[in-house]
DSSP file (Angstrom, degrees, kcal/mol; ACC not computed):
  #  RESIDUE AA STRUCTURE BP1 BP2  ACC     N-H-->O    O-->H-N    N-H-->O    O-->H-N    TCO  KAPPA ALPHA  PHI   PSI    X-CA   Y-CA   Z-CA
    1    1 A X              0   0    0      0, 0.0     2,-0.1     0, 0.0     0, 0.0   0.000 360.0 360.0 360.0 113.7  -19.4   12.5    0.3
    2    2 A X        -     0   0    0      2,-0.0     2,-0.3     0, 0.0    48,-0.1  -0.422 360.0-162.1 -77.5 149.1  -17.1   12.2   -2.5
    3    3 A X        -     0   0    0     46,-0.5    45,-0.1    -2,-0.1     4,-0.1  -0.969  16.1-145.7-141.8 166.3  -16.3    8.2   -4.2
    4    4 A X        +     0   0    0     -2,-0.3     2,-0.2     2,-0.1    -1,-0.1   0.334  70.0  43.6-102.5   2.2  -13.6    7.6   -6.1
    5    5 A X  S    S-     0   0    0     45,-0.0     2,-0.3    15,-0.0    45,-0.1  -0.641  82.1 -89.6-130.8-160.7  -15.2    5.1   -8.6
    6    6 A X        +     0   0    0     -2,-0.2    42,-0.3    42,-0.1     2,-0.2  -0.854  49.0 164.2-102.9 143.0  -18.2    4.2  -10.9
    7    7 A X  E     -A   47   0A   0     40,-1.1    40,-1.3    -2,-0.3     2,-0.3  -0.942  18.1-166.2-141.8 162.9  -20.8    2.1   -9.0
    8    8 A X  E     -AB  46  19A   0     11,-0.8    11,-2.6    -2,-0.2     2,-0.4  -0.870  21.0-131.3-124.6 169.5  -24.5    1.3   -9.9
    9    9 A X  E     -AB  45  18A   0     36,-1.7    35,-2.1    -2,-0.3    36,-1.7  -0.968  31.0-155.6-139.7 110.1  -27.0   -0.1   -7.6
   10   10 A X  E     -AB  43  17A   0      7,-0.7     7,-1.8    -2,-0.4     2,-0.5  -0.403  11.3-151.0 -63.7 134.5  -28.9   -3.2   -9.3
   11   11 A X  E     + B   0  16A   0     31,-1.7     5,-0.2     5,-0.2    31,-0.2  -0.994  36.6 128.9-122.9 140.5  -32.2   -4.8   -8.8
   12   12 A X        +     0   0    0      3,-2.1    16,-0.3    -2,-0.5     3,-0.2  -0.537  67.6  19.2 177.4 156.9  -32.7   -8.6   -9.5
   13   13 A X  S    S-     0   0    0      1,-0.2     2,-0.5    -2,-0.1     3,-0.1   0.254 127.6 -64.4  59.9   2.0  -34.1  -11.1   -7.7
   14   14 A X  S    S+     0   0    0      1,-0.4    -1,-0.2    14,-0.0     2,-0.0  -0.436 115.9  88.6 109.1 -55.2  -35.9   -8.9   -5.4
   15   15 A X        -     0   0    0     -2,-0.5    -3,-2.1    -3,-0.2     2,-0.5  -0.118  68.5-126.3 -69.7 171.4  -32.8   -7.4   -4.0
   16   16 A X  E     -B   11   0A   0     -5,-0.2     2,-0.4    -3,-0.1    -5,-0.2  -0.898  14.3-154.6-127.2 167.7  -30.8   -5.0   -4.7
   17   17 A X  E     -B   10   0A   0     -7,-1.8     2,-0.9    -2,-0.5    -7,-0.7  -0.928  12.5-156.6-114.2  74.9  -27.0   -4.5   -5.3
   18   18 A X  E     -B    9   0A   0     -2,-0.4    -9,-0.3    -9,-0.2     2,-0.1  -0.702  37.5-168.6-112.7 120.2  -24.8   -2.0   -5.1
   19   19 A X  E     -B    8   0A   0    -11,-2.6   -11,-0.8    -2,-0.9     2,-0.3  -0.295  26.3-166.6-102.7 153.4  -21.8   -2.8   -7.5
   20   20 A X    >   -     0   0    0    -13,-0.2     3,-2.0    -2,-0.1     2,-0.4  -0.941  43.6 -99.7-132.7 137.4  -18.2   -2.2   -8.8
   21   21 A X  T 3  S+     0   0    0     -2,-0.3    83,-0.2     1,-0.3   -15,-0.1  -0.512 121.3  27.9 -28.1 103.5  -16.4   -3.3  -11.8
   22   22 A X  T 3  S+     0   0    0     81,-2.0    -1,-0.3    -2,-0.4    82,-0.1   0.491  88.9 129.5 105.9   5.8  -14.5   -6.0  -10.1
   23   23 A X    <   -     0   0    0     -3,-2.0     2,-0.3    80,-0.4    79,-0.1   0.349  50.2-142.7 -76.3-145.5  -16.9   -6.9   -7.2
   24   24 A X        -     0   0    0     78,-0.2    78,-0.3    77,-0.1     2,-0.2  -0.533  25.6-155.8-147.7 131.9  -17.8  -10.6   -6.7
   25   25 A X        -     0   0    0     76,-1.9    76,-0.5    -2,-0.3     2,-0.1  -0.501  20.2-145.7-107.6 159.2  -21.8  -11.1   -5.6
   26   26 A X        +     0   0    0     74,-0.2    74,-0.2    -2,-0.2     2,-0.1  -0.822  37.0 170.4 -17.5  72.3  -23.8  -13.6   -3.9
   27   27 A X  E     -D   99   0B   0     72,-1.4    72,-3.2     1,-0.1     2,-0.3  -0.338  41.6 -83.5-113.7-172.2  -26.9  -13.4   -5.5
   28   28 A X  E    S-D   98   0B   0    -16,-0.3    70,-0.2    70,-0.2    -1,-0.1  -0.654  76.1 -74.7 -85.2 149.0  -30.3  -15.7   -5.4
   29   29 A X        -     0   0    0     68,-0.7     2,-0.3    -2,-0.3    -1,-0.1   0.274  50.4-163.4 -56.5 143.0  -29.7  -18.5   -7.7
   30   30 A X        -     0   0    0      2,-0.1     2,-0.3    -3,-0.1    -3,-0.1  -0.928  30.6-117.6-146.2 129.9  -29.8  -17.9  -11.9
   31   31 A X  S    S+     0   0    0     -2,-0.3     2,-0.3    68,-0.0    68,-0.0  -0.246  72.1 121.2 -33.0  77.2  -30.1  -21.0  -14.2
   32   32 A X        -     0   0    0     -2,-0.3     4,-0.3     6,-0.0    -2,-0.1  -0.721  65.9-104.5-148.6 116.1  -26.8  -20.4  -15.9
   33   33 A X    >   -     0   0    0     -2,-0.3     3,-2.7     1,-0.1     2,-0.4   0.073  49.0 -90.5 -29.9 149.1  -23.5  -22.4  -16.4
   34   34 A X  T 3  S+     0   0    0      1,-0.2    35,-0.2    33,-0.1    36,-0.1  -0.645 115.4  24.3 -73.9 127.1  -20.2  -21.4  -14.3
   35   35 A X  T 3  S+     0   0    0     33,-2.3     2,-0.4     1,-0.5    -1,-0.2   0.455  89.8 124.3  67.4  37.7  -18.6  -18.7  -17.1
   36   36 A X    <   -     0   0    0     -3,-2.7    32,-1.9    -4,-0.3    -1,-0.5  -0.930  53.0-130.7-120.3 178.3  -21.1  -17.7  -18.6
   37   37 A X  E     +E   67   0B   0     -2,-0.4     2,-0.3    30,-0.3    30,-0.3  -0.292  22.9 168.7-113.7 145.9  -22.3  -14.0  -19.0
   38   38 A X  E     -E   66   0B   0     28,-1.9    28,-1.4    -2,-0.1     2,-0.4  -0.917  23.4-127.7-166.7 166.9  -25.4  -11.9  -18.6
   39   39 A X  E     -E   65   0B   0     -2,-0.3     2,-0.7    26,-0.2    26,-0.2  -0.972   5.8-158.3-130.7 121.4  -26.7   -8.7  -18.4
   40   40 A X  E     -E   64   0B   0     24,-1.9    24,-1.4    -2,-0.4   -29,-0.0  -0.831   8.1-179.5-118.9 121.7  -28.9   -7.0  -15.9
   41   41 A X        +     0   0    0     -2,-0.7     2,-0.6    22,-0.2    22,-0.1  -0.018  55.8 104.1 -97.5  28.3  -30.9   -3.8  -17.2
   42   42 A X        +     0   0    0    -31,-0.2   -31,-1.7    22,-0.1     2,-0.6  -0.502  48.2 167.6-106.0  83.0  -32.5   -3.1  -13.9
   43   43 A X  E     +A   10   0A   0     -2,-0.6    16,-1.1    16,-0.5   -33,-0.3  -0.825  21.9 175.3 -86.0 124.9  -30.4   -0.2  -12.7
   44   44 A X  E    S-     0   0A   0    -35,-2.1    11,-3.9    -2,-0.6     2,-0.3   0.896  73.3  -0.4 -88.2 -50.6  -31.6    1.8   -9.6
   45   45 A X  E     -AC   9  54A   0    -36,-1.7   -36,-1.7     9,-0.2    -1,-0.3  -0.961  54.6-175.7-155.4 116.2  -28.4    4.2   -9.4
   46   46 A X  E     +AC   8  53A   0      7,-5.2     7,-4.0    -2,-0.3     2,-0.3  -0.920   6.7 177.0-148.3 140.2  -24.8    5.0  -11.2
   47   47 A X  E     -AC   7  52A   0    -40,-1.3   -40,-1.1    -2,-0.3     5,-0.3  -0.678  22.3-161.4-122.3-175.4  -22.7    7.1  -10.1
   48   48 A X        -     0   0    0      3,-1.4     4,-0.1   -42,-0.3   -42,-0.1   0.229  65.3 -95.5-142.1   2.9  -18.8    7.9  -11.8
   49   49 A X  S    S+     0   0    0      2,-0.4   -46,-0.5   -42,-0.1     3,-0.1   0.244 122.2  54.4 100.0  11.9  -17.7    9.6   -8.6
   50   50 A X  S    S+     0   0    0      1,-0.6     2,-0.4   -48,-0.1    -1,-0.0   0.550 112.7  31.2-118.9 -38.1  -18.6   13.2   -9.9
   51   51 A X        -     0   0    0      2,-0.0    -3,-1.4     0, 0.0    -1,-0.6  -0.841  66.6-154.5-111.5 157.0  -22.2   12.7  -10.9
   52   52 A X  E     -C   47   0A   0     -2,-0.4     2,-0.5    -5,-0.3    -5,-0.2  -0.998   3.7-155.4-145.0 115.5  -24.8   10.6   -9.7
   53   53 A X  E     -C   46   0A   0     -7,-4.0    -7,-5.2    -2,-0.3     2,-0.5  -0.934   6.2-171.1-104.8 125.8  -27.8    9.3  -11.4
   54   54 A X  E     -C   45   0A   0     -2,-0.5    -9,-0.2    -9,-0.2     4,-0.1  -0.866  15.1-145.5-106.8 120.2  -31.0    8.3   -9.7
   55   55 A X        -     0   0    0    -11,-3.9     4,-0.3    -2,-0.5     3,-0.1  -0.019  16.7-117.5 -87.1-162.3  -33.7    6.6  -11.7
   56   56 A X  S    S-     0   0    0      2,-2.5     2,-0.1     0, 0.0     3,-0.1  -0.459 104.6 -38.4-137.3  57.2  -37.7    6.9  -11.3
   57   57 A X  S    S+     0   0    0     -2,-0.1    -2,-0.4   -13,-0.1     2,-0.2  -0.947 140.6   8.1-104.7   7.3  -37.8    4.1  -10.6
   58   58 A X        -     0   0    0     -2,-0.1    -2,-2.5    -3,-0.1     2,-0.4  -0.633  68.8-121.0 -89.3 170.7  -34.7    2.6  -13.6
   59   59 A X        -     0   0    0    -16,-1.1   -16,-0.5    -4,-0.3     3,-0.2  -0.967  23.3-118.6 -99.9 159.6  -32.7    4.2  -15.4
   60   60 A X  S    S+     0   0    0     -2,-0.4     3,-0.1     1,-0.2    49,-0.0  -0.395  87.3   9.8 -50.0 136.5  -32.5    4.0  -19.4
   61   61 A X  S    S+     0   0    0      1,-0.2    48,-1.1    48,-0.1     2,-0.3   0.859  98.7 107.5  59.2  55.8  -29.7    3.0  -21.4
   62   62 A X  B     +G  108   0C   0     -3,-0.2     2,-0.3    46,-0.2   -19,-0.2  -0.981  34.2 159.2-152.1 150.3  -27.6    1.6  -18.4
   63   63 A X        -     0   0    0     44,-1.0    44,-0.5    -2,-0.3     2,-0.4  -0.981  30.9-132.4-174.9 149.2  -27.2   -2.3  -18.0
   64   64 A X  E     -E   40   0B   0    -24,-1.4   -24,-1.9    -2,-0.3     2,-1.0  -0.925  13.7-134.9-140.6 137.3  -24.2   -4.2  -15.8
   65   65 A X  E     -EF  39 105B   0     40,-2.1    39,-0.8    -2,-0.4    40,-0.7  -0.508  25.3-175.6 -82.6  91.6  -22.4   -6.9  -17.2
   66   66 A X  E     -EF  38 103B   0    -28,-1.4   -28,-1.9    -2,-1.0     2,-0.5  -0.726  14.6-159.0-112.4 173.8  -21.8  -10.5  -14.7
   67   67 A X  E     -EF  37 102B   0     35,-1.9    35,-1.6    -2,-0.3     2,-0.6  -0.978  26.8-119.7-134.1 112.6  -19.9  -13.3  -15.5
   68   68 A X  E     + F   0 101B   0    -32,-1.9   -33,-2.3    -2,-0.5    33,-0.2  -0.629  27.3 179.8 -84.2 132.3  -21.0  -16.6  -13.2
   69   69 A X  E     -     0   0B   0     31,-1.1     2,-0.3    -2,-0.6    32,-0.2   0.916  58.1 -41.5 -96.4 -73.6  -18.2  -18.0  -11.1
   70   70 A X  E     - F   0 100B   0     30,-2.2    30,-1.7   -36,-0.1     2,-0.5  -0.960  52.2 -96.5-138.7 158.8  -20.1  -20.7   -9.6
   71   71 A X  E     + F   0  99B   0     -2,-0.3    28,-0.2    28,-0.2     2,-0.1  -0.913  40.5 158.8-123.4 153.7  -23.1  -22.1   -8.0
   72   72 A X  E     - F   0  98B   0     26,-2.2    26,-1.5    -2,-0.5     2,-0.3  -0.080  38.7-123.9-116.5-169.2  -23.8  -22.5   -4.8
   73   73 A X  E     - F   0  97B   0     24,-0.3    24,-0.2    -2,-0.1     3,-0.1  -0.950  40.9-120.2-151.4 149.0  -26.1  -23.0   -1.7
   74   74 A X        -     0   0    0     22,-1.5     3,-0.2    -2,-0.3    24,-0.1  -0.062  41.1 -70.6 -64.5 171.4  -26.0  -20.3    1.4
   75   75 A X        -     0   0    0      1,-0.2    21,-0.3    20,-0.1    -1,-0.1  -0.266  67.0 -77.3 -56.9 137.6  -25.1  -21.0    5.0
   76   76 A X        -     0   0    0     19,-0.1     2,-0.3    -3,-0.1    19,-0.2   0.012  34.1-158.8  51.8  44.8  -27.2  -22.6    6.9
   77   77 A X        -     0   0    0     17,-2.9    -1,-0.1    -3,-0.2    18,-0.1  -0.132  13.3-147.7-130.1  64.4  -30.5  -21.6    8.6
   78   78 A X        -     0   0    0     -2,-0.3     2,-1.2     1,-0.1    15,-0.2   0.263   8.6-160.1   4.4  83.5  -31.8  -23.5   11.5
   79   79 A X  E     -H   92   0D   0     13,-3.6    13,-3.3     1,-0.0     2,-0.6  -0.762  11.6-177.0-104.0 121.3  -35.9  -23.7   12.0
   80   80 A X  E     +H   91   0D   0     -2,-1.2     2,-0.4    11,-0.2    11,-0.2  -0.903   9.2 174.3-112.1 113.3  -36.9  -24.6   15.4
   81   81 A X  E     +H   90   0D   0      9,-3.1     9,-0.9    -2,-0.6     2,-0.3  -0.789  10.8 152.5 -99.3 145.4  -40.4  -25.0   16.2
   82   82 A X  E     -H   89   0D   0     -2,-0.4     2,-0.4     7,-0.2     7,-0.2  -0.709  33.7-147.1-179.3 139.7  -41.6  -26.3   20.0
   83   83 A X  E   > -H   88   0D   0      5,-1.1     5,-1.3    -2,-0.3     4,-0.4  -0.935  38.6-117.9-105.9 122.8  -45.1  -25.6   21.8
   84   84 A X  T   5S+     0   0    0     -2,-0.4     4,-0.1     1,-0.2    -1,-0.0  -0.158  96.8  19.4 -64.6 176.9  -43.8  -25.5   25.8
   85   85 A X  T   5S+     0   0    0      1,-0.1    -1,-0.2     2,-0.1     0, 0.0   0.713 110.9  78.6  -3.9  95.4  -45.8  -28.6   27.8
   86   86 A X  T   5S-     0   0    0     -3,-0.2    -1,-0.1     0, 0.0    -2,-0.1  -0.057  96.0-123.7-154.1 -23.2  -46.8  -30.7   24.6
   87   87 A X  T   5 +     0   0    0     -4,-0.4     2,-0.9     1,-0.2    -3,-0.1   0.745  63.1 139.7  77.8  25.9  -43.8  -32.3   23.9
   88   88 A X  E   < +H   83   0D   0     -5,-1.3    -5,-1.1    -4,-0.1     2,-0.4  -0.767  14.1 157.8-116.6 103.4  -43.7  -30.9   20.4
   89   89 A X  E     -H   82   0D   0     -2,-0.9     2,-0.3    -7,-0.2    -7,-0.2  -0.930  13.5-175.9 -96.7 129.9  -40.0  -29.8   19.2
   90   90 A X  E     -H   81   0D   0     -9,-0.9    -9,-3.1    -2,-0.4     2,-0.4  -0.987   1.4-178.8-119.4 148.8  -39.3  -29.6   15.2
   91   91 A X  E     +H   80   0D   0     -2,-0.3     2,-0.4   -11,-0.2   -11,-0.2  -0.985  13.6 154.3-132.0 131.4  -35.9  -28.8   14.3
   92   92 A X  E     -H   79   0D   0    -13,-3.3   -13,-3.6    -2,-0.4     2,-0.4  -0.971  29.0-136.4-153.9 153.3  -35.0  -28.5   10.2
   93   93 A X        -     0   0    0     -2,-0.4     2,-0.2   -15,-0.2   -15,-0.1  -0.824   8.6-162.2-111.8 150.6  -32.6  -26.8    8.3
   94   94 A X        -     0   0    0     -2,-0.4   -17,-2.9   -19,-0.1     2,-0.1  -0.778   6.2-176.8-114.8 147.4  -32.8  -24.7    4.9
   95   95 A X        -     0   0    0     -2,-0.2     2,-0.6   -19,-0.2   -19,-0.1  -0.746  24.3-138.8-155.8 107.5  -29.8  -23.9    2.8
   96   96 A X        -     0   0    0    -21,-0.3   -22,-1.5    -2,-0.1   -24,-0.1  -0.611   9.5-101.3-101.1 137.5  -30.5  -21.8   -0.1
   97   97 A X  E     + F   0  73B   0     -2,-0.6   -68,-0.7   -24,-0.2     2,-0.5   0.299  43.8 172.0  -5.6 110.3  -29.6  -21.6   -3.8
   98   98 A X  E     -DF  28  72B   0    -26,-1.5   -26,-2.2   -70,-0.2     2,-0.5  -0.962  31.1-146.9-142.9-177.1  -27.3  -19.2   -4.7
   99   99 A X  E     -DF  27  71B   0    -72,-3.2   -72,-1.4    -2,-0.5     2,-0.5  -0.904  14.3-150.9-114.2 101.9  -25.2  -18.0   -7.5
  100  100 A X  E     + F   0  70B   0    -30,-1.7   -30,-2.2    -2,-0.5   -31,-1.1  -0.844  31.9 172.0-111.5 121.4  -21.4  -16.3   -6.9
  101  101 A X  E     - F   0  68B   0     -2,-0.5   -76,-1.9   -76,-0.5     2,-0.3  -0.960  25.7-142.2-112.5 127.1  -20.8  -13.8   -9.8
  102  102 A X  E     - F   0  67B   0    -35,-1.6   -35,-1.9    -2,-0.3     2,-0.9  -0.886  22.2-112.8-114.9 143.0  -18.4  -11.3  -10.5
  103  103 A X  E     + F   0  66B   0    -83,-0.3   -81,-2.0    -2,-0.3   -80,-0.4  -0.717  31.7 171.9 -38.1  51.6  -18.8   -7.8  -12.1
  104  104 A X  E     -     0   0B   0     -2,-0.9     2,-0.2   -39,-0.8   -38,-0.2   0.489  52.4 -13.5 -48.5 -26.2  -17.5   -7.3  -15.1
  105  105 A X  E     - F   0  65B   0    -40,-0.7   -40,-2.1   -85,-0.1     2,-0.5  -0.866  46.6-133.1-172.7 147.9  -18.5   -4.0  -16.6
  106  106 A X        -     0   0    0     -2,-0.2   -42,-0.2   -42,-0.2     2,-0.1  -0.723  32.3-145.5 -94.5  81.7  -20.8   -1.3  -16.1
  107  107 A X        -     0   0    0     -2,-0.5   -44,-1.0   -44,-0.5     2,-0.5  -0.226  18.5-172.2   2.8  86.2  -22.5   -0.4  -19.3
  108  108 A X  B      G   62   0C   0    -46,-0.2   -46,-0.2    -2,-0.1   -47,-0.1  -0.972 360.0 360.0 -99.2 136.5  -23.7    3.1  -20.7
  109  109 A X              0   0    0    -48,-1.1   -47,-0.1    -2,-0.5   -48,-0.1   0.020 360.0 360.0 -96.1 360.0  -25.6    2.9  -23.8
């Protein structure tokens, strides 16, 4: 399997990422104003489409550069409780933080 670009695969928040210069994210929500900048030094993976580095479990001297576009809150998500013959239904909804970011540079150090 060949690719024809750079990408890294990112950990933060818990998840992970797998990124391009130019990508736009949904990630869980980070305390930042809409255009400003940060850098996340948790890199799992970069590849440049001829070589591929896998870290243990980061790698070193690799960091990827986002830019916040806005914030936001996710879709939806519907919780329904009900115990059959009791008469007990609860219905509530959750909508959670998030943060839409775009990809500005991949880093080597």
């Amino acid at each position: 399997m060949t690719f024809k670009s750079m990408f890294a695969v990112i950990k933060t928040g818990g998840l992970q990422y797998c990124v391009k210069p130019g990508d736009v994210i949904k990630m869980n929500k980070v305390e930042l104003e809409p255009d400003s900048s940060f850098e996340v030094s948790d890199v799992l993976m970069f590849s440049d489409g001829k070589d591929t580095k896998v870290g243990t479990p980061i790698l070193s001297g690799f960091s990827v550069k986002l830019q916040v576009m806005r914030q936001m809150r996710n879709e939806k998500v519907i919780i329904f409780k009900k115990h059959r013959r009791h008469n007990y239904r609860r219905k509530r909804g959750h909508r959670q933080p998030m943060t839409l970011v775009k990809v500005t540079d991949i880093v080597i150090k």
